[in-house]
C-alpha positions, -999 to 999 in steps of 0.1 A, spaced: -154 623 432 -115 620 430 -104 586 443 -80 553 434 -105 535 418 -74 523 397 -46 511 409 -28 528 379 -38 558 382 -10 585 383 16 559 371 31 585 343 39 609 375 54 583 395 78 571 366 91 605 366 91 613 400 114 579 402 137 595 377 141 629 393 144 618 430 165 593 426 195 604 446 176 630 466 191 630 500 182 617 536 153 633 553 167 658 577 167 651 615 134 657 634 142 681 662 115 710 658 95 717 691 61 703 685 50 720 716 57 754 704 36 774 682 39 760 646 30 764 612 24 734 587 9 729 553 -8 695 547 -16 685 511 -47 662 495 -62 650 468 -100 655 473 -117 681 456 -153 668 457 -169 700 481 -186 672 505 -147 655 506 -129 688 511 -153 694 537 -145 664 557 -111 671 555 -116 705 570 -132 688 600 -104 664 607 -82 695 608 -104 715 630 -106 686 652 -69 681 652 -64 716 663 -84 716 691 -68 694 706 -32 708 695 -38 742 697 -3 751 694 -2 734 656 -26 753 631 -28 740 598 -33 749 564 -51 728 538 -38 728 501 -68 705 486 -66 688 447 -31 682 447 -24 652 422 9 635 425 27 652 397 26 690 420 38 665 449 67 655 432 77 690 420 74 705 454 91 679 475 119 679 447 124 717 455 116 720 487 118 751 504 91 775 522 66 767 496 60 728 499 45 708 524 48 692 557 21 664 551 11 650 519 -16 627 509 -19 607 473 -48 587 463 -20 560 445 -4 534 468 15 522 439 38 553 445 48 545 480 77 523 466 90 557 443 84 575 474 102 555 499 129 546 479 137 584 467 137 593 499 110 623 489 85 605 524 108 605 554 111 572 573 83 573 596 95 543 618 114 564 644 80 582 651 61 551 653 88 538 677 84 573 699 50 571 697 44 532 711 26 522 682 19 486 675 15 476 636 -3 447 640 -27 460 664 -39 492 648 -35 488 612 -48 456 587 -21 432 573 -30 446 534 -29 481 548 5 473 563 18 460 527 11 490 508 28 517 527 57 503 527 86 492 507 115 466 512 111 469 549 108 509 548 78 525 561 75 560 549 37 562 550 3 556 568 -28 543 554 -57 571 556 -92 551 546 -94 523 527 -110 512 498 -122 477 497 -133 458 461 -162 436 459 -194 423 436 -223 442 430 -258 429 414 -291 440 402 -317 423 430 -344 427 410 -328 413 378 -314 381 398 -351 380 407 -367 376 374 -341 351 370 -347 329 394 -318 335 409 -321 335 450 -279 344 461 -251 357 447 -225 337 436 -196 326 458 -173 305 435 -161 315 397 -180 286 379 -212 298 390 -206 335 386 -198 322 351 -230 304 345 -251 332 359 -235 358 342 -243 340 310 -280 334 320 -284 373 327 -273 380 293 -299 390 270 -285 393 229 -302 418 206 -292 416 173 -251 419 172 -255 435 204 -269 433 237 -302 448 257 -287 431 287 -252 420 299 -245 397 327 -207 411 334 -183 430 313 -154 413 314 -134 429 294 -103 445 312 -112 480 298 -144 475 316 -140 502 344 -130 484 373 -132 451 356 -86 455 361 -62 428 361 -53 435 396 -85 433 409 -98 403 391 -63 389 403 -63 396 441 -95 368 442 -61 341 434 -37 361 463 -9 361 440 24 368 441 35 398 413 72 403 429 99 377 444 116 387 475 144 403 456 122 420 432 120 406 402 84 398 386 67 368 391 43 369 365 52 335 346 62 311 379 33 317 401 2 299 387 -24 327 393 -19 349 369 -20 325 344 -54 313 358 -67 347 363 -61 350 323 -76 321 314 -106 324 335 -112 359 318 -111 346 284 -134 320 285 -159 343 303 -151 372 271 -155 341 246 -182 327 264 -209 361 269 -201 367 226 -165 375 220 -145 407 226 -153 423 191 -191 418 205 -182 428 243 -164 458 231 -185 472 207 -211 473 238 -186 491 260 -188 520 239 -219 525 246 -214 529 282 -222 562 303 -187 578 322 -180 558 352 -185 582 376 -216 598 364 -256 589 367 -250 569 331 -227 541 348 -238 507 327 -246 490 365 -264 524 374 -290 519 337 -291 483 339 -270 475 310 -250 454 333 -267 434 358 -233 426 385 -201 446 377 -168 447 404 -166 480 425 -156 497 453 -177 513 483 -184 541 473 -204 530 444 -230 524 469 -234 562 478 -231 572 439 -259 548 427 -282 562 454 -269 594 440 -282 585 406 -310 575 416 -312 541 409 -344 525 407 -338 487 412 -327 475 447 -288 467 449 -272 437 464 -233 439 475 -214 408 484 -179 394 480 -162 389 448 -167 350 436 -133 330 444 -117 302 422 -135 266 428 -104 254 444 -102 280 466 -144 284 483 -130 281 519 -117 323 510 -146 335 501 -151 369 513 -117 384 502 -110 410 476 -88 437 462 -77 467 489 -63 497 479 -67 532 499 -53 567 507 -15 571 519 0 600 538 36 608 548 60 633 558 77 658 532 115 647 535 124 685 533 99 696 560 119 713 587 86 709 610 88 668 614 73 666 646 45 689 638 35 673 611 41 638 627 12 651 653 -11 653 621 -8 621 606 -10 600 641 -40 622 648 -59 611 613 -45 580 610 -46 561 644 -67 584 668 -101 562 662 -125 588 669 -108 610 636 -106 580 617 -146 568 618 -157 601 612 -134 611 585 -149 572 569 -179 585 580 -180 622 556 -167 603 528 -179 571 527 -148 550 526 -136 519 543 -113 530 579 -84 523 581 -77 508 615 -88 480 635 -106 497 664 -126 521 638 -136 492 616 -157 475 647 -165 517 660 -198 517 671 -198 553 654 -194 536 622 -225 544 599 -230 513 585 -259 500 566 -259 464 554 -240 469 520 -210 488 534 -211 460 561 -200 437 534 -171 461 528 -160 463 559 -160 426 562 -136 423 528 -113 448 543 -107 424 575 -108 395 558 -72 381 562 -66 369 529 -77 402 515 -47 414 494 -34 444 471 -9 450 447 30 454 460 51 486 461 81 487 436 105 509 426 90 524 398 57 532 410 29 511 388 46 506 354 49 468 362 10 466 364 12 486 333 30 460 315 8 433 326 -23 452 320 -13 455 282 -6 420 280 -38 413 293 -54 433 266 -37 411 241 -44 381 257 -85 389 255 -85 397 220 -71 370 212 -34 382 199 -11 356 224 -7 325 210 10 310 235 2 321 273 32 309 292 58 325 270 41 357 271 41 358 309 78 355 307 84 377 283 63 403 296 83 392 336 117 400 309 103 435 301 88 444 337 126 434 349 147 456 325 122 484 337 127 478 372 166 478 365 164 511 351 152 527 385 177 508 408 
């Protein structure tokens, strides 16, 4: 199953993407005929046969009702082929792309690679606000510069071992950090100088245990409005830091934490630590629903919202977004064409809850997220609840793809073993290092 479950992931392609489109010129004109018989190539990442398989539907769907446009799918494309074909361009590349990493919709809008899909949306009568999420908005665009459409969505919450919160005593999930805290600690069960039971991993190596996820529960602000990081002046990431620590130090130390770790199955396999038990609640995305039943898992799952900060119980209920992009290939000399695909799968409602439906992901818009189609059973519910909630937030575009949640990241990993001896002037200096990166790129 090929997915962002990572908002880094594909960050080495999208640094050199930056570098080798920087320059690349305007998209061309849209004047093809989309009425006329046409040819296009669309692009994806999904190679998973019951993903590819959806994706084939939506197609087939889409050329019923455009006859005239037939279609041909290139599936497992990762974002490094992307960049190579849109910097060459010709016959060969596509006319639609797809990428699983919203961090590159900054490199992509920027280089100019995506064309600027606002005079389409402006043809087309499409309202924003109306069809589309306010975090969905966010991430496919950059500085005011749409050049792509959210396709599915991928929403972040916390799941937990029933039956373990059971034995415990314990009757609800958590809503607030403090007593996530104090119930991950009573779930955790030493053995000797390890564990047979751990209550979280906190550690930022921890799967999906990221900086940006544990940081979208504070809605902070990584950028100022003329791009420079904000890492040391807004208060969250500081807290988010310091909150992690004490929950690492608190549950037996990093050393102790990460020596545990290694013992963990692959993430995306039966062996996951939430799937054996050897963590009771872990931080995950919707799809680890279908994967655990997948597995097999014996004990009965509850999902809910990620805890919030004390101060901050009246937003309970948001968490991390993230989600599938697509946009228009800049050298594509079949614009409107391909402009027909990507309304179709990304605002016609009826493609949208059925595409959610086949693989199990989040929609995208509004009307699809309250479809009465929807196949919804009470844990994606919760999903689909995080994904509307309107303090909900993701991680901003920049120029250079996800190399400034790089930087942070390694920080972070200093910070928990204990290697930063003073917090706020390693924010700065790691806002000092994320700024002379960013000023390479502009």
């Amino acid at each position: 199953m090929q997915r962002l479950s990572s908002a880094l992931i594909g960050t080495a392609a999208v640094a050199l993407l930056a570098t080798a489109c920087t320059g690349t010129s305007e998209a061309p004109k849209a004047n093809d005929d989309a009425t006329k018989d046409v040819n296009i190539t669309f692009w994806h990442g999904w190679s998973a046969p019951s993903e590819a398989a959806a994706i084939n539907t939506a197609v087939k769907a889409f050329e019923a009702k455009h006859p005239n446009i037939h279609v041909k799918v290139v599936g497992n494309i990762n974002d490094d082929k992307i960049k190579q074909a849109l910097r060459a361009g010709g016959p060969n590349s596509p006319d639609v792309v797809s990428s699983f990493t919203t961090d590159n919709v900054g490199t992509f809008c920027t280089s100019n690679v995506f064309a600027d899909l606002k005079p389409f949306l402006d043809k087309s009568g499409i309202d924003l606000d109306k069809t589309f999420p306010k975090a969905l908005q966010d991430y496919t665009q950059y500085q005011g510069k749409r050049c792509a459409l959210p396709l599915l969505n991928d929403a972040y919450g916390l799941y937990y071992n029933k039956d373990a919160f059971k034995a415990a005593g314990i009757t609800a999930p958590p809503k607030t950090l403090s007593e996530f805290d104090k119930i991950a600690k009573q779930l955790t069960k030493t053995k000797g100088d390890s564990y047979s039971q751990l209550g979280f991993m906190p550690n930022f190596h921890g799967y999906e245990s990221t900086t940006s996820h544990f940081a979208a529960q504070w809605n902070p602000t990584y950028l100022t409005p003329d791009g420079k990081s904000n890492l040391a002046a807004d208060p969250a990431f500081a807290s988010m830091l310091k909150w992690q620590k004490n929950l690492v130090d608190s549950l037996g130390g990093y050393a102790k934490l990460e020596k545990y770790r290694a013992t963990f199955g692959d993430e995306w396999g039966a062996k996951n630590p939430f799937h054996t038990g050897q963590t009771v609640m872990s931080i995950d995305g919707e799809w680890r629903l279908g994967m655990a039943k997948e597995a097999g898992v014996k004990f009965d799952i509850g999902v809910a919202p990620f805890p919030v900060p004390d101060d901050q119980a009246d937003s309970y209920g948001k968490g991390y977004l993230a989600g599938t992009i697509i946009g228009i290939a800049s050298p594509s000399t079949k614009q409107n064409a391909a402009w027909e695909l990507v309304k179709y799968m990304t605002t016609d409602t009826e493609a949208v809850v059925n595409f959610a439906n086949g693989i199990h992901n989040v929609p995208s818009t509004l009307d699809a997220l309250k479809s009465p189609n929807l196949k919804v059973d009470e844990g994606f519910k919760t999903f689909l609840e995080i994904a509307q909630h309107p303090k909900s937030n993701t991680t901003p575009a920049s120029p250079n793809g996800g190399a400034y949640q790089l930087t942070f990241q390694d920080f972070a990993f200093q910070h928990e073993a204990g290697k930063v001896p003073d917090l706020a002037a390693g924010l700065k200096k790691t806002d000092e290092q994320i700024d002379k990166d960013l000023a390479q790129v502009k």
